[in-house]
VOPAGU-2260 file (C-alpha; in pm, 1 decimal, decimal comma):
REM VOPAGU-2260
SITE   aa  ch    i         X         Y         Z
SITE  UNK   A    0   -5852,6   19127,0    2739,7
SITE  UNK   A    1   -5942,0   18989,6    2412,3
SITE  UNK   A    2   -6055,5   19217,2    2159,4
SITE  UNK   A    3   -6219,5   18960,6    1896,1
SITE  UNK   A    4   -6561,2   18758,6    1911,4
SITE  UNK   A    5   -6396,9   18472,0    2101,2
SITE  UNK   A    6   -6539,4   18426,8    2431,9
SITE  UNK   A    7   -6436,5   18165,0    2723,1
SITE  UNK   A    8   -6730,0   17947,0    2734,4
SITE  UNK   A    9   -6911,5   17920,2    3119,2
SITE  UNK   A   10   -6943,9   17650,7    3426,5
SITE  UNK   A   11   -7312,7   17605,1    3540,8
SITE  UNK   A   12   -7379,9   17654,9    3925,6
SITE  UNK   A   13   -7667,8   17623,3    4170,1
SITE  UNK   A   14   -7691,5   17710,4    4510,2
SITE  UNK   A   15   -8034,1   17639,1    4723,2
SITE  UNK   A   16   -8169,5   17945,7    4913,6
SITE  UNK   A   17   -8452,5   17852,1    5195,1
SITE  UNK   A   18   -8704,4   17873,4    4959,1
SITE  UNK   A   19   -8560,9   17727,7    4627,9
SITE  UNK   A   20   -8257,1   17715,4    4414,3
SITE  UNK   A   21   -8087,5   17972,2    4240,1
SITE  UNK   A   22   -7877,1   17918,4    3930,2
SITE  UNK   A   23   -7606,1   18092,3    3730,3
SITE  UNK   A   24   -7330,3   18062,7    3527,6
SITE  UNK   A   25   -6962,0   18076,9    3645,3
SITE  UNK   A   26   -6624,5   18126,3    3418,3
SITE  UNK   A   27   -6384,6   18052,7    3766,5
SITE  UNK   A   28   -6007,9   18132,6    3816,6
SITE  UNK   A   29   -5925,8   18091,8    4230,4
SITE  UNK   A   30   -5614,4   18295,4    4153,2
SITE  UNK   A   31   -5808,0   18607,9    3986,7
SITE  UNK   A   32   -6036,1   18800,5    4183,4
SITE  UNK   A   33   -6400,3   18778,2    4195,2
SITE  UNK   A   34   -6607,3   18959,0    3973,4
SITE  UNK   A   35   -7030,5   18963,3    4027,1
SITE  UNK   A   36   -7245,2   19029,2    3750,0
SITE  UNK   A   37   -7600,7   19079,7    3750,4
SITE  UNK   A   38   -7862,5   19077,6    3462,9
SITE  UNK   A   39   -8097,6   19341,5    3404,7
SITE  UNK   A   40   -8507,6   19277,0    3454,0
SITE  UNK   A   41   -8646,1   19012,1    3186,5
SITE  UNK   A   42   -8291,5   18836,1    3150,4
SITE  UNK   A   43   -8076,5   18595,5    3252,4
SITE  UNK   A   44   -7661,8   18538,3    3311,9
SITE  UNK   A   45   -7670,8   18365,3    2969,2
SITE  UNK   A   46   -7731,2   18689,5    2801,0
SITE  UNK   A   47   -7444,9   18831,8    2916,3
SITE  UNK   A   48   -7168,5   18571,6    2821,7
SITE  UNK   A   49   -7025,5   18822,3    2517,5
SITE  UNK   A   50   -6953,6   19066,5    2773,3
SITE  UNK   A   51   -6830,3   18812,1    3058,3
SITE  UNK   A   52   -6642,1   18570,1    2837,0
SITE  UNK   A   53   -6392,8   18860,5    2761,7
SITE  UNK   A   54   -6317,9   18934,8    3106,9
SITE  UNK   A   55   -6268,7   18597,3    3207,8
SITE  UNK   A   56   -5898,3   18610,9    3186,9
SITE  UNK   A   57   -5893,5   18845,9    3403,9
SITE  UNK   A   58   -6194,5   18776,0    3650,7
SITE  UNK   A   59   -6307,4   18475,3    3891,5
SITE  UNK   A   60   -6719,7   18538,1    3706,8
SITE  UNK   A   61   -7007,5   18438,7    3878,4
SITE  UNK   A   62   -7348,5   18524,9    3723,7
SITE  UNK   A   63   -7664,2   18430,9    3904,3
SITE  UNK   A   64   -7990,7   18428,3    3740,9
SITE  UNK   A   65   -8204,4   18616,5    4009,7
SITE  UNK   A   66   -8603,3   18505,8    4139,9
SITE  UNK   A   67   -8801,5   18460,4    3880,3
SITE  UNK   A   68   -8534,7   18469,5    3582,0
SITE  UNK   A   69   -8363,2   18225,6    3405,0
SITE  UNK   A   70   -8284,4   17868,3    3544,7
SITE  UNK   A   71   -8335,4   18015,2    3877,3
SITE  UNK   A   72   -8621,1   17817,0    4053,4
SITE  UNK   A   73   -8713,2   18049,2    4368,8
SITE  UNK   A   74   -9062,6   18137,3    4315,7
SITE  UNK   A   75   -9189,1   18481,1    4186,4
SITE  UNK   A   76   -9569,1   18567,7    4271,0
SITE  UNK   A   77   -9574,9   18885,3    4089,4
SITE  UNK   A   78   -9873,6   19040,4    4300,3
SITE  UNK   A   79   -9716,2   19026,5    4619,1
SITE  UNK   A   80   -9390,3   19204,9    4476,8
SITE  UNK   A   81   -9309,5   19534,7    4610,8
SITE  UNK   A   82   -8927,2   19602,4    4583,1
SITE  UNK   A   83   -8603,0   19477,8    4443,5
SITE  UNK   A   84   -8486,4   19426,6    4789,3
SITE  UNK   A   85   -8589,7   19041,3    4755,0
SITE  UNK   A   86   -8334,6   19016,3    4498,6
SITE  UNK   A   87   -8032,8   19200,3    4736,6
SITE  UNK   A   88   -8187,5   18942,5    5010,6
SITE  UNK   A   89   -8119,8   18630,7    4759,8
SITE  UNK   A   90   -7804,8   18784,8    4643,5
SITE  UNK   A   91   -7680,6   18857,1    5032,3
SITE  UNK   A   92   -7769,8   18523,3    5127,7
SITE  UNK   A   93   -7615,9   18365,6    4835,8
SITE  UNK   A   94   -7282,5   18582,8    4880,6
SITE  UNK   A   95   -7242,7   18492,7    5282,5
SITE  UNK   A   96   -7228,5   18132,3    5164,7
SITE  UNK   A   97   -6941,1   18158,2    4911,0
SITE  UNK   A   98   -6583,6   18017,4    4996,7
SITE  UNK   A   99   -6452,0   18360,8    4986,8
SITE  UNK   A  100   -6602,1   18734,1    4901,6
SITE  UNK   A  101   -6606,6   18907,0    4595,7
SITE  UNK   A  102   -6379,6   19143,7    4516,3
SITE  UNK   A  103   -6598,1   19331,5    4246,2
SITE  UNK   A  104   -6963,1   19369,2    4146,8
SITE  UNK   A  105   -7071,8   19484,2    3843,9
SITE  UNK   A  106   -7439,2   19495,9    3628,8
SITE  UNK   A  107   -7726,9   19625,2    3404,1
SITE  UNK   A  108   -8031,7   19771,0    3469,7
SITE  UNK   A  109   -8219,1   19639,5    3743,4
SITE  UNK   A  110   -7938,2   19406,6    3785,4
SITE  UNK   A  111   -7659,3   19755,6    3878,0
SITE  UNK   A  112   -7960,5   19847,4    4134,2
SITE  UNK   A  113   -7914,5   19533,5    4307,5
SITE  UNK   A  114   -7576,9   19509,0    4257,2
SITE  UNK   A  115   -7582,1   19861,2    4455,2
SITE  UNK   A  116   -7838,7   19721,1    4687,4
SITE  UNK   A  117   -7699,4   19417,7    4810,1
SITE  UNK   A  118   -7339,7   19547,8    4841,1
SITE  UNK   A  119   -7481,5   19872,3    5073,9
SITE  UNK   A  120   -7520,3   19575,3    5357,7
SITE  UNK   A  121   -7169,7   19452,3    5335,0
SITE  UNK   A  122   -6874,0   19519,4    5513,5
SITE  UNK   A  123   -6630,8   19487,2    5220,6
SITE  UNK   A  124   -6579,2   19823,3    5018,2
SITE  UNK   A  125   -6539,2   19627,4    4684,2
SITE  UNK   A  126   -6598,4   19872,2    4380,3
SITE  UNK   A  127   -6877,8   19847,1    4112,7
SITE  UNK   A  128   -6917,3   19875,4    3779,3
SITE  UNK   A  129   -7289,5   19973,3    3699,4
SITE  UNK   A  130   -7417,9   19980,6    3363,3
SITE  UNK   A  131   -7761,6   20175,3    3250,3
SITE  UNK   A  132   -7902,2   20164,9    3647,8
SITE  UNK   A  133   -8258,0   20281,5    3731,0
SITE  UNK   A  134   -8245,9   20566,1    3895,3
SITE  UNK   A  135   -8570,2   20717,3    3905,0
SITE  UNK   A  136   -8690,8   21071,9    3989,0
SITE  UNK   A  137   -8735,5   21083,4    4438,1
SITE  UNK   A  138   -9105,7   21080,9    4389,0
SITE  UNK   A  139   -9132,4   20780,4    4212,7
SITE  UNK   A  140   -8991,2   20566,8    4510,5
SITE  UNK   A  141   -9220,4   20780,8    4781,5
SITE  UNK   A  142   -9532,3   20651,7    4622,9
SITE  UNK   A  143   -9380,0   20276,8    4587,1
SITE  UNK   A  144   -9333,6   20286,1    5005,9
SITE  UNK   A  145   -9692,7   20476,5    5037,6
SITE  UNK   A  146  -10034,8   20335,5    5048,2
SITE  UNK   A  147  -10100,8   20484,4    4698,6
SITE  UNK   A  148   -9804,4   20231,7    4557,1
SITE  UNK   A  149  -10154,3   19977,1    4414,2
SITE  UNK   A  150  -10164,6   20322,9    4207,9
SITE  UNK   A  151   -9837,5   20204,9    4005,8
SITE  UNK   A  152   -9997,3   19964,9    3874,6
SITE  UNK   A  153  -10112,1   19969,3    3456,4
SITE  UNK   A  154   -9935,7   20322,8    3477,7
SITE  UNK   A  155   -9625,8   20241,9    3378,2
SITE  UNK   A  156   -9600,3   20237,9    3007,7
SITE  UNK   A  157   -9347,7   19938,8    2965,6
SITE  UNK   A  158   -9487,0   19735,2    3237,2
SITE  UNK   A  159   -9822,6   19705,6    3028,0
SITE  UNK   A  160   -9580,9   19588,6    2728,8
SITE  UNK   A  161   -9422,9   19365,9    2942,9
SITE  UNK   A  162   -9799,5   19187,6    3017,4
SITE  UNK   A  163   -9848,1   19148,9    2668,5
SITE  UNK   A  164   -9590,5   18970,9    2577,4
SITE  UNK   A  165   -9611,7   18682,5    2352,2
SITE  UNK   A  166   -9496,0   18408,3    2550,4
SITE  UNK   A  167   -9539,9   18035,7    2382,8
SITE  UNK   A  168   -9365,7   17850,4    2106,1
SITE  UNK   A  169   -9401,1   17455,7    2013,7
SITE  UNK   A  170   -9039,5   17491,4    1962,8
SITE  UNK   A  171   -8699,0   17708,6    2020,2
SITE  UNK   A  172   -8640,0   17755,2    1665,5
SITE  UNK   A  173   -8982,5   17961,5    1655,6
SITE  UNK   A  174   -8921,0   18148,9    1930,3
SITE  UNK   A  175   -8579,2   18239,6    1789,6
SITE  UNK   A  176   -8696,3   18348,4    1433,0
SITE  UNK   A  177   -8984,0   18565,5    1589,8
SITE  UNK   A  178   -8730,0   18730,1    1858,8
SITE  UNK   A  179   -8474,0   18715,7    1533,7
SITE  UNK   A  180   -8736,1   18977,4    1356,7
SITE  UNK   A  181   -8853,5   19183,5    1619,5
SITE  UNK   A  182   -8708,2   19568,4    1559,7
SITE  UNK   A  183   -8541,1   19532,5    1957,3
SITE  UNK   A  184   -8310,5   19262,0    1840,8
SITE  UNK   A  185   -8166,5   19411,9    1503,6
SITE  UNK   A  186   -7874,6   19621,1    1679,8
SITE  UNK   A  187   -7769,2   19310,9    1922,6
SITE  UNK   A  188   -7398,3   19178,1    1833,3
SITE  UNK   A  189   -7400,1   18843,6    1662,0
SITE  UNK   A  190   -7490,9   18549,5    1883,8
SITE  UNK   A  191   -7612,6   18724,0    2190,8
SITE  UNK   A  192   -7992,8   18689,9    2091,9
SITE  UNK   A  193   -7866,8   18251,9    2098,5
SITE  UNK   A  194   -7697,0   18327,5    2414,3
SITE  UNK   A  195   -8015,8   18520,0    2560,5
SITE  UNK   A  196   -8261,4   18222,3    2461,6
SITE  UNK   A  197   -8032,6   17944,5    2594,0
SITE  UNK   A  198   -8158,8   18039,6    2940,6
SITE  UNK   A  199   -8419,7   18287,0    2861,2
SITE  UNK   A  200   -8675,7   17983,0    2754,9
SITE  UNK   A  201   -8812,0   17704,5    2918,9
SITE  UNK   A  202   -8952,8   17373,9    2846,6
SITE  UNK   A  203   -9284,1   17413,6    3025,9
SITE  UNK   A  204   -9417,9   17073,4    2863,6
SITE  UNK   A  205   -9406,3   16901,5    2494,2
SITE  UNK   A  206   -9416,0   17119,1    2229,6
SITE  UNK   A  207   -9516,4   17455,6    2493,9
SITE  UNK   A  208   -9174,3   17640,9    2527,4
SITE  UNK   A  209   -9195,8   17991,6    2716,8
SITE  UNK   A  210   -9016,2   18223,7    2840,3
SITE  UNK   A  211   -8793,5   18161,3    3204,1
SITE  UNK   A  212   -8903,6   18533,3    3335,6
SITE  UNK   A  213   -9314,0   18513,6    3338,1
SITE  UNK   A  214   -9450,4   18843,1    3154,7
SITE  UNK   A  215   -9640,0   18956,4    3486,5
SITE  UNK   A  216   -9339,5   18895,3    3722,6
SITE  UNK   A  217   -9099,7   19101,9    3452,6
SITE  UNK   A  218   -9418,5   19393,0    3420,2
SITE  UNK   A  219   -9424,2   19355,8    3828,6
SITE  UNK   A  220   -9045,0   19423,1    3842,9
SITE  UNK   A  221   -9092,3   19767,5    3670,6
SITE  UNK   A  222   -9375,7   19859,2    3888,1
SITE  UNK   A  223   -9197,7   19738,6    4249,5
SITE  UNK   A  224   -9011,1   20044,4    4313,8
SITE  UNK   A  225   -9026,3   20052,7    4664,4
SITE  UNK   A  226   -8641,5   20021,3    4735,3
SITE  UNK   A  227   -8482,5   20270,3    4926,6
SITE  UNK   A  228   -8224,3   20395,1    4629,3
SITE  UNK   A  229   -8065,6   20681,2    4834,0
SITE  UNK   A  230   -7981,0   20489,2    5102,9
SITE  UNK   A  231   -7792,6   20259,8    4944,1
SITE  UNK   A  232   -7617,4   20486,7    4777,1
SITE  UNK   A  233   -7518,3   20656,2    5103,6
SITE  UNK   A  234   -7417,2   20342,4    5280,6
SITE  UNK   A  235   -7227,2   20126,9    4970,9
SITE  UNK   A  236   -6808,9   20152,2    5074,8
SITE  UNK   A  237   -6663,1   20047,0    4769,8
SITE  UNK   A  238   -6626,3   20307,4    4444,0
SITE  UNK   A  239   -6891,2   20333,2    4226,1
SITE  UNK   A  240   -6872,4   20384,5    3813,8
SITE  UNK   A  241   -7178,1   20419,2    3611,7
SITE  UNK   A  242   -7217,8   20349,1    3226,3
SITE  UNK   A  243   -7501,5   20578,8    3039,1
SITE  UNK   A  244   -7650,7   20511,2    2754,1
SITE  UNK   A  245   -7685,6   20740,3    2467,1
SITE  UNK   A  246   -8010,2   20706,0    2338,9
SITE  UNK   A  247   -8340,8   20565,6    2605,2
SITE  UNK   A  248   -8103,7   20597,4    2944,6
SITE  UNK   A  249   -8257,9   20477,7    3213,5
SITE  UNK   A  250   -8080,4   20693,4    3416,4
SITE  UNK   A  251   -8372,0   20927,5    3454,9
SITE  UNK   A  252   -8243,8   21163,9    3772,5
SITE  UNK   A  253   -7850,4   21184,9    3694,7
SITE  UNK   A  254   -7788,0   21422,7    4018,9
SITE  UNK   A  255   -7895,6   21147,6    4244,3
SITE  UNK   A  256   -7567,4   21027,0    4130,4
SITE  UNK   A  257   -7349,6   21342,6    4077,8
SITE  UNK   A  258   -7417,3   21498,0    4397,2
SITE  UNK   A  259   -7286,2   21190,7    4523,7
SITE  UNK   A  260   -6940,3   21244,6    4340,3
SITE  UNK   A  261   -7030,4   20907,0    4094,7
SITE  UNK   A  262   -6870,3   20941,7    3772,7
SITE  UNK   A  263   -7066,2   20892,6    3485,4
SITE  UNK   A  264   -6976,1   20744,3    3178,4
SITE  UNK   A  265   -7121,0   20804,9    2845,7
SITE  UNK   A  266   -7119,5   20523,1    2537,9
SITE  UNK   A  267   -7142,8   20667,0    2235,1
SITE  UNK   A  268   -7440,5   20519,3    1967,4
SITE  UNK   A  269   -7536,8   20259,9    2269,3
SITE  UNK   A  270   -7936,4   20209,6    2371,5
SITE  UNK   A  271   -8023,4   20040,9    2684,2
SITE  UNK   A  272   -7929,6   19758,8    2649,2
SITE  UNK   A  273   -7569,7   19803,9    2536,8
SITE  UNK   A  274   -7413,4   19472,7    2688,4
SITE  UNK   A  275   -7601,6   19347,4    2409,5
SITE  UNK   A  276   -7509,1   19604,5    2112,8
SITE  UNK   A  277   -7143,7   19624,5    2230,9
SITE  UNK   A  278   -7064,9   19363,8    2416,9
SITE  UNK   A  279   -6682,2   19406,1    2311,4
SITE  UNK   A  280   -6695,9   19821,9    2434,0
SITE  UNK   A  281   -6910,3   19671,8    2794,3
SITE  UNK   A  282   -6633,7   19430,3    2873,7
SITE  UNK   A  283   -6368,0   19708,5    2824,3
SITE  UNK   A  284   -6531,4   19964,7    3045,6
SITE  UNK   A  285   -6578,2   19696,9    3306,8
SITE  UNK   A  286   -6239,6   19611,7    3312,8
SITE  UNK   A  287   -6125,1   20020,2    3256,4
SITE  UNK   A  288   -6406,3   20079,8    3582,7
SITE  UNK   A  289   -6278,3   19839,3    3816,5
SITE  UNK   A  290   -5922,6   19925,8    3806,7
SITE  UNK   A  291   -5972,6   20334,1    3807,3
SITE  UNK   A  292   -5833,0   20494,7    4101,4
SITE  UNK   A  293   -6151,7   20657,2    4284,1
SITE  UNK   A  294   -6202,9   21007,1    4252,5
């Protein structure tokens, strides 16, 4: 793997679900084995290509943008939403079609729960790599599956962030110098914020650019907890490695994990979002994850 700033650059790919057409990027190798990535709530694959670009000598990459998020085009009503298992339907529908499995998943955030969720249904124990999953305290997903769920709602602190977010720009370059001096953005590793915004914004008509993932279907995302985490975790095959953040984990109930024999990883100086801090440090755990005998 390299170890400077040089990344391979990606393929674009679509692939049309029943109800619309999901996107991604790809970096493919038929001879390598097949590595699936999944963004975290609020992103897209493009954000990601610092991290995937370095494993791409060693990987056959694909890196769909999920409902609702980047160039993805399945549609995302945002008061209807109850779970992430719409995204590990899309991503199990999407897999079954490929010209052969994958051999590895791997992602962030809400994009490691699916990752987790979607590869529970399969047959094939491939391993995963999950980096800063949600893993939420028992309670939280009880009262996402009960009649008080509409209770959720406006109580989650960055879900009533997420539906005020600015969202509209006559232009990219404005959207790029106000993301470019927002406090989130000043720790990201040169060029990712670029890389973020080449899929992360839309042209929704002349001189009205906004952002791919609507504010309300990103604020519904944090809200729709109704996923059945512990299952999944009891029915996934394949090894599982987990990536914690130092500093605002979102890793909020650690013995759901350890009780389950899941090693967990600790990066050093990282937030949250540390695919985009230390892209270089992601790719290497990845690769490290992936290959570690189980156990």
């Amino acid at each position: 793997m390299t170890d400077t700033s040089d990344t391979a650059a990606p393929l674009r790919f679509h692939h049309d679900l029943a109800d619309g057409r999901m996107a991604g990027l790809a970096w493919p190798d038929p001879d390598k084995p097949r590595l699936v990535f999944i963004h975290a709530n609020g992103f897209c694959a493009s954000a990601y290509k610092s991290v995937l670009g370095r494993l791409a000598a060693e990987y056959d990459i694909l890196a769909p943008d999920l409902r609702g998020h980047g160039r993805s085009s399945l549609p995302a009503d945002p008061d209807r939403h109850r779970s992430w298992n719409i995204y590990a339907d899309d991503v199990s529908a999407w897999l079954d079609s490929l010209d052969r499995p994958a051999n590895a998943f791997a992602g962030h955030s809400m994009g490691a729960v699916v990752s987790l969720l979607a590869t529970s249904r399969r047959q094939e124990a491939a391993p995963l790599a999950l980096i800063e999953p949600v893993v939420l305290p028992p309670m939280v997903y009880l009262t996402a599956r009960s009649p008080f769920q509409r209770l959720m709602r406006g109580r989650i602190p960055i879900a009533a962030a997420a539906r005020k977010r600015f969202d509209g720009w006559e232009d990219r370059d404005g959207a790029f110098a106000r993301y470019a001096r927002h406090k989130t953005f000043r720790n990201w590793s040169e060029g990712v914020l670029a890389d973020y915004l080449e899929d992360g914004l839309t042209q929704a008509g002349e001189h009205d650019i906004r952002l791919a993932c609507n504010p309300m279907w990103e604020a519904a995302n944090y809200e729709a907890q109704g996923h059945d985490l512990g299952a999944a975790l009891r029915q996934v095959s394949g090894p599982i490695r987990v990536l914690r953040a130092e500093h605002g984990s979102t890793i909020v109930n650690k013995r759901a994990l350890t009780r389950r024999g899941i090693g967990i990883d600790l990066l050093s100086g990282a937030g949250h979002l540390a695919p985009m801090e230390a892209p270089g440090a992601v790719a290497d755990w990845i690769a490290a994850s992936l290959t570690r005998p189980a156990g």
